[in-house]
N, C-alpha and C positions, 0 to 999 in steps of 0.2 A: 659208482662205488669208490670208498676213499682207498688209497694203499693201505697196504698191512704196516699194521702197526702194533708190534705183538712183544708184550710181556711176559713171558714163561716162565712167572710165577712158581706155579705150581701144576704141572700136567701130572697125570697119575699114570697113564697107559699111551700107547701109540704102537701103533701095529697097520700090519695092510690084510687087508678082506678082500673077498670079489665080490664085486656087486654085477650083474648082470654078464659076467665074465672076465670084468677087467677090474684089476689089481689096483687099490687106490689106498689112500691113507685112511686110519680114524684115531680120532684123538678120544678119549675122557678127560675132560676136563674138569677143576673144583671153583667153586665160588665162595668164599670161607667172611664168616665177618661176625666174631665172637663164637658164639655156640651155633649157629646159624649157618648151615652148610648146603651148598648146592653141587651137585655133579651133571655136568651134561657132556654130550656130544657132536659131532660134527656129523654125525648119520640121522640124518631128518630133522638136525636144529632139535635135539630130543633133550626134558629134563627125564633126568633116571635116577635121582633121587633129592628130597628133599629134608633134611634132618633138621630136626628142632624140638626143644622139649617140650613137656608135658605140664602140668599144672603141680605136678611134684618136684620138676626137675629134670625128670627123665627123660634121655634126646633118643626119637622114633625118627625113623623114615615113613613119609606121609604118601609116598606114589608108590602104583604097583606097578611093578618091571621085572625083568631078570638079572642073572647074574654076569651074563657073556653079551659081547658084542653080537656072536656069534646068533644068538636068540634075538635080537633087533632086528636083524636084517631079516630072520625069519618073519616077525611078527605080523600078525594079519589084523593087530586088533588098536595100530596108534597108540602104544605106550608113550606117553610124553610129546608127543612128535609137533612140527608147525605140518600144520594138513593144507594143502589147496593145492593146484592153482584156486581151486575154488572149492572150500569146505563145504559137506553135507552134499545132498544129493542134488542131481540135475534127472528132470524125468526122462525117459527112453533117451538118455545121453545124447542127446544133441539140443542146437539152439539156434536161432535165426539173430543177426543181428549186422545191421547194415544191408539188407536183401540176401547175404551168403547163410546159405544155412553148412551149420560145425556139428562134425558130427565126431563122438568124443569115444576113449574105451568105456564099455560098457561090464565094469564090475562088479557090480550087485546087480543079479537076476539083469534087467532091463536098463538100469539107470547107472548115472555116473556116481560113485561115492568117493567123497575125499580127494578128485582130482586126478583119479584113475589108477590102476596097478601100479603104475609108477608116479605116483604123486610126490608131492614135495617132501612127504615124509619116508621115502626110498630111494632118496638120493644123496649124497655129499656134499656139505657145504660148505666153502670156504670159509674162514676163520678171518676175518679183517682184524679186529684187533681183540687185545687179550691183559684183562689186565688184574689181575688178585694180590696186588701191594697195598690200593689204596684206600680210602677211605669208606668207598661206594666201589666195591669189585663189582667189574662187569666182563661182559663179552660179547661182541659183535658177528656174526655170522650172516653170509650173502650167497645167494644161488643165481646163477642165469639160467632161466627157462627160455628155452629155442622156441623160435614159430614153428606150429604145428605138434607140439610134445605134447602130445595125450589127448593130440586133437582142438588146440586151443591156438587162436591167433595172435600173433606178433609175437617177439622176443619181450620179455619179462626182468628186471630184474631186479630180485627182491633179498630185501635184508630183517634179521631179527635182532635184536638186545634183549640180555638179560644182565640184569643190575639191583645188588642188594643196595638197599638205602639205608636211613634210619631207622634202629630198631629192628623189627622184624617184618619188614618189607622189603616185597619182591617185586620189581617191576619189569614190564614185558611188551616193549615197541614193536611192531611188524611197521614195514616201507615198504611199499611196491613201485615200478616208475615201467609202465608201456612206454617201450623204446621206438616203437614204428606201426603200431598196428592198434585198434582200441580193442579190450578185451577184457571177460567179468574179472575180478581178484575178488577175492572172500577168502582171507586167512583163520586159521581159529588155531588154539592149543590146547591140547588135544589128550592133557594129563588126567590119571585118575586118582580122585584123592581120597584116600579114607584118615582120615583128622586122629581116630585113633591110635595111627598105625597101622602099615602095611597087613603087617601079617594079625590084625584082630578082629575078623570076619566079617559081619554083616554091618552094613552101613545105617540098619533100617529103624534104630534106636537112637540117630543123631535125628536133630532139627533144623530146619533148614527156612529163612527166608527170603523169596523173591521177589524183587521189585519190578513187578511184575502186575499190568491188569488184564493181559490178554494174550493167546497164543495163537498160532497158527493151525486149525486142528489138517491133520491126513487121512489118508487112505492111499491104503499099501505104501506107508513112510512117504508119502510125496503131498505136500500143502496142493489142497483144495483152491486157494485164492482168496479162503474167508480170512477173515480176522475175528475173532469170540470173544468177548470178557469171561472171566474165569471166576466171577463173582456165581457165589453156589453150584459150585462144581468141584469137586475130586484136585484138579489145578491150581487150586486156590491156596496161596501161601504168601499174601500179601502179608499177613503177620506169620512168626515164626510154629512151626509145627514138627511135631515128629514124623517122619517118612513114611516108616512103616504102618502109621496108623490109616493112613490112606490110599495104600499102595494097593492093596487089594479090589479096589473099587475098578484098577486100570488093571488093561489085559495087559500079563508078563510086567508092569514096572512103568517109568516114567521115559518115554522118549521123546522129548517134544520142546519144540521151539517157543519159547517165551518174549516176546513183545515187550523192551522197559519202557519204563516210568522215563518222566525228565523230559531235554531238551531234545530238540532233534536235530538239531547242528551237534557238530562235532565236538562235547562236552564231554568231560568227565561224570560219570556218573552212578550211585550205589547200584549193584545187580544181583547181590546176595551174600547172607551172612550166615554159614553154617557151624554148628555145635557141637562137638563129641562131648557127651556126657562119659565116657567110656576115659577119656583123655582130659577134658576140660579146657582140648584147645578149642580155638573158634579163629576163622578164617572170614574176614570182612572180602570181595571181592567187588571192583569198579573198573568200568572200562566205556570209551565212548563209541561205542558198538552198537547199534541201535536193537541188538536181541541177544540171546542167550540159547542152547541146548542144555537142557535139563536131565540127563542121562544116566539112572540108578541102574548102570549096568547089570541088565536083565541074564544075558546068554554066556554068562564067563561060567562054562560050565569045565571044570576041575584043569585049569589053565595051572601048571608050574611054575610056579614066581620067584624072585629070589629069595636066599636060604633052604630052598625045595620046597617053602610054603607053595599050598593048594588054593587058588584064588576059586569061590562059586558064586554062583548068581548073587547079586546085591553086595561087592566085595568092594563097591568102593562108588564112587559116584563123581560124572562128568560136569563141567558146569566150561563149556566152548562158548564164550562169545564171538557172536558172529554176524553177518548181515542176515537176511530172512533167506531161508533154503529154498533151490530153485527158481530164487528172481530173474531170473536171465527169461523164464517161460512165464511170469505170470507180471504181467506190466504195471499193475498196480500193488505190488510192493517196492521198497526202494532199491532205486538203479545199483549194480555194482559192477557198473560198466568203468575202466580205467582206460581216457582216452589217452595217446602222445602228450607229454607237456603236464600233465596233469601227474600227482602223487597219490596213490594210496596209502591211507596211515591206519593204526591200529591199536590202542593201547590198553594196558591193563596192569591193574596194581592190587596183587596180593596183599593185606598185613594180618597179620598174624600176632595173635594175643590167646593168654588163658585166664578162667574164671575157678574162681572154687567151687561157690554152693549155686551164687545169684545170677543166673543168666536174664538177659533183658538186652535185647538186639538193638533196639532205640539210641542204646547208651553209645552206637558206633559211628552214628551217622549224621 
């Protein structure tokens, strides 16, 4: 990791929290670039708010979160966060690899989710550099993961950026670098977006399309090992549709890992383009991730968000790119072993636009 190299621009907050007993710092931070506003922190590499306007003008915040630092550290549900060591679940929390079998915390029922109770999104991150003067504000943020933290081998250490671009693009690098041991990395992030507005209910009226022909189906949220095309099926959102026209067909909502389109080298590439008709924004999403989480958060059952808004079921919707869930156990998905020597990268680029009357998703891509 490079030294700090830190601009303090603009910091909004800074204060100390406990985290697991001990006294540490946490920043908020802003990312500003015209009307075009980002707020993050150093507690889980978290975005906690995203503001931009509307197709009238009007500037919303796009993620659901709270109001306190104090509610982050509570959170059980990845508001915003960089999740891993290894995002999404690992079955009965362990894994073989190299002849050691790793056996990991097991926080959902049986399995590992998100990299365990204390995953990447329940820690502190250092702040490497910081910069909201210039043209492209961004911010750097780095964790070392110790060998053996949550049950995962070798020391880890991994960095994020975020960086407003041109116009109304957001882009979002992850780096990982295994210092001495090989070991899975799967980063994802981990925000929940409702396009119309935080606080404007159901998502199940926006459109959404995924480039996307196939997914990984489960049982008990843990990939089978198949692979399915999603051709006449409930999944199928190769062209753009409205959510809730098909949400009924799936039990509880949409959780489920999506298979892109494109290259399979480490290209950039379209992974979905969704709509608020509510807002008239639309959010183009690209990243060279070989999958996607498709996530119409089902169970946000009367969650307090900020301003006291009531966030319920269908209040916003996830879209984690990521590698396939549980590849560490099923050997014919692809590897996200990170050996010594070797870089993990990850990238992903929001932009953001609104329409008035004529939507047509083609026109993004």
């Amino acid at each position: 990791m490079s030294n700090a190299s830190v601009f303090f621009c603009f910091i909004i907050l800074f204060f100390g929290i406990s985290v697991n007993g001990v006294e540490e710092e946490v920043k908020i931070y802003e990312l500003k670039k015209n009307n075009f506003t980002l707020k993050l922190t150093n507690f889980g590499a978290r975005l906690i708010s995203v503001i931009l306007p509307d197709n009238r003008g009007n500037l919303g915040d796009v993620i659901l979160g709270y109001d306190t630092l104090d509610e982050y550290v509570n959170d059980v549900r990845y508001f915003g966060a960089v999740v891993g060591r290894v995002a999404n679940r690992i079955s009965n929390a362990q894994f073989t690899l190299n002849g050691t079998v790793y056996k990991l915390d097991a926080n959902e029922k049986n399995n590992t989710l998100h990299g365990g109770a204390k995953g990447f999104s329940q820690v502190i991150w250092k702040v490497e550099e910081y910069d909201n003067c210039s043209q492209s504000p961004y911010i750097t943020l780095s964790y070392h993961s110790c060998d053996g933290e949550e049950g995962f081998p070798g020391d880890l250490a991994v960095s994020v950026t975020y960086a407003l671009l041109d116009s109304y693009n957001l882009s979002v690098s992850m780096k990982a670098e295994a210092l001495n041991k090989a070991t899975p990395v799967n980063l994802a992030q981990h925000s929940y977006w409702n396009l119309g507005g935080h606080d404007s209910g159901s998502i199940l009226f926006d459109e959404i399309q995924l480039f996307a022909s196939h997914i990984t189906p489960v049982k008990n949220s843990i990939p089978t090992g198949a692979i399915v095309p999603v051709e006449d099926t409930p999944y199928d959102f190769l062209k753009s549709y409205i959510i809730g026209g098909r949400i009924m067909k799936i039990l509880g909502g949409y959780d489920i890992n999506y298979v892109l389109d494109g290259p399979t080298e480490k290209k950039m590439k379209p992974v979905a383009v969704v709509h608020s008709r509510k807002s008239g924004r639309v959010m183009r999403l690209s990243s060279d991730a070989p999958a996607v989480q498709f996530y119409t958060v089902n169970y946000m059952n009367h969650v307090r968000g900020k301003q006291g808004y009531i966030y319920l079921p269908h209040a916003a919707l996830c879209l984690e790119t990521q590698g396939f869930p549980d590849a560490v156990n099923h050997p014919n998905f692809p590897s996200q072993i990170v050996t010594p020597g070797k870089t993990y990268s990850h990238n992903m680029l929001y932009t953001f636009t609104t329409v008035k009357e004529i939507y047509n998703p083609s026109i993004y891509f």
